[in-house]
C-alpha positions in Angstrom: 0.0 0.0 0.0 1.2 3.5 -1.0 1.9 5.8 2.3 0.3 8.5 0.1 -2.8 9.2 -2.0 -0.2 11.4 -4.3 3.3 9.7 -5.7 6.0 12.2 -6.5 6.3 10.0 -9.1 3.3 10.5 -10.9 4.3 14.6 -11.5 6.9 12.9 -14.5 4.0 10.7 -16.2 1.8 14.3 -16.2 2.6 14.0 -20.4 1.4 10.7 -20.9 -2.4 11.8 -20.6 -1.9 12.5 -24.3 -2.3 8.3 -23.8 -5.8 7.8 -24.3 -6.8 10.7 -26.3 -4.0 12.4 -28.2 -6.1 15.1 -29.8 -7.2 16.5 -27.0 -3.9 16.0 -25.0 -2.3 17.6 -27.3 -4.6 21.3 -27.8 -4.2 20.9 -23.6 0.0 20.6 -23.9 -0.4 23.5 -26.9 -2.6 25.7 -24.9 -0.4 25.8 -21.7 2.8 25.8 -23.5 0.8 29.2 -25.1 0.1 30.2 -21.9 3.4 29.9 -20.1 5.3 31.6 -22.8 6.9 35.3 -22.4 4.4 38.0 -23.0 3.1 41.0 -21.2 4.0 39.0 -18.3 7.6 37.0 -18.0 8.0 33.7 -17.6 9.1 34.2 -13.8 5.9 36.3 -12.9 3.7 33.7 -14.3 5.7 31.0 -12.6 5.3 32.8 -9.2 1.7 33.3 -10.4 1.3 29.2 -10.9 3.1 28.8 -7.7 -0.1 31.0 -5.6 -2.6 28.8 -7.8 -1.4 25.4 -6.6 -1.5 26.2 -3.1 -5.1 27.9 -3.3 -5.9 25.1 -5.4 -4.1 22.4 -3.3 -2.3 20.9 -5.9 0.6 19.3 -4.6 1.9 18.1 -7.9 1.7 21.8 -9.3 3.2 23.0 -6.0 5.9 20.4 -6.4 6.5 21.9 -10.3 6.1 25.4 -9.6 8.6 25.6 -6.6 11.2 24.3 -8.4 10.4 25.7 -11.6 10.7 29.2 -9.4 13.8 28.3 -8.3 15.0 28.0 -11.6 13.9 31.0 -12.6 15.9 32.7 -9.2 12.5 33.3 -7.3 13.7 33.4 -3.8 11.6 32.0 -0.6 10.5 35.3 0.6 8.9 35.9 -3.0 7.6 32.4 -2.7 6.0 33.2 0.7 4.6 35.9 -0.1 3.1 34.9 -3.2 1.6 31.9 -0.8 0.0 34.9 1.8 -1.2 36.6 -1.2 -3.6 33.1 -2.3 -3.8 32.6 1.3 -5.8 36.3 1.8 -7.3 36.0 -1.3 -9.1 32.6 -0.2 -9.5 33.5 2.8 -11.4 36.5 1.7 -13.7 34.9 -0.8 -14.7 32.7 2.3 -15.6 35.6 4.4 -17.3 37.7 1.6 -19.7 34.8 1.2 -20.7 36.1 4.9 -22.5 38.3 3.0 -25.0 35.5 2.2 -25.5 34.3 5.4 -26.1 38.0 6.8 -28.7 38.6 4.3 -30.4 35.7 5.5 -30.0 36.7 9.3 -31.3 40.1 8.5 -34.7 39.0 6.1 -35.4 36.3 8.8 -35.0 38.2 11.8 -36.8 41.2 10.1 -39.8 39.4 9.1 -39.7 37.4 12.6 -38.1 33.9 11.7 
């Protein structure tokens, strides 16, 4: 039995999803090879930009990619950190913002007596 749901190992077979349908794999592989490219923002800044998105989205393969691929590209920890504080606030404030709902629904309930 694995010690793990994830295996390190699987972050090097990430190309072989091309396996079982190639045309699609493929536009994927095309599309973020597109996206990761230099343009209005540099390779490092959307590295470091990945690197926030993995944690928020709990990817531990991406986070795994990105940290190292960051390194490469000479971001330091601080940068790191504070790219992970940035996803951190910014998930942390689209869970309190959805307080909103819930005091709508305090107010129109209590208003109009339960």
């Amino acid at each position: 039995m694995k010690e793990t749901y994830y295996n390190r190992e699987d972050l090097k077979k990430f190309g072989n999803i091309t396996e079982w349908q190639q045309e699609l794999g493929d536009k994927f592989f095309d599309y973020y090879t597109s996206v990761f490219k230099e343009g209005a923002l540099s390779a490092r800044e959307k590295s470091l930009i990945a690197l926030a998105v993995a944690h928020t989205i709990q990817c531990p393969y991406c986070i795994d990619a990105y940290t190292s691929d960051g390194l490469k590209r000479g971001i330091d920890e601080e940068e790191m950190m504070e790219a992970l504080h940035v996803a951190g606030a910014i998930r942390g404030g689209a869970s309190l913002v959805h307080g909103v709902q819930m005091m709508n629904q305090v107010k129109e309930k209590v208003m109009q007596g339960g």
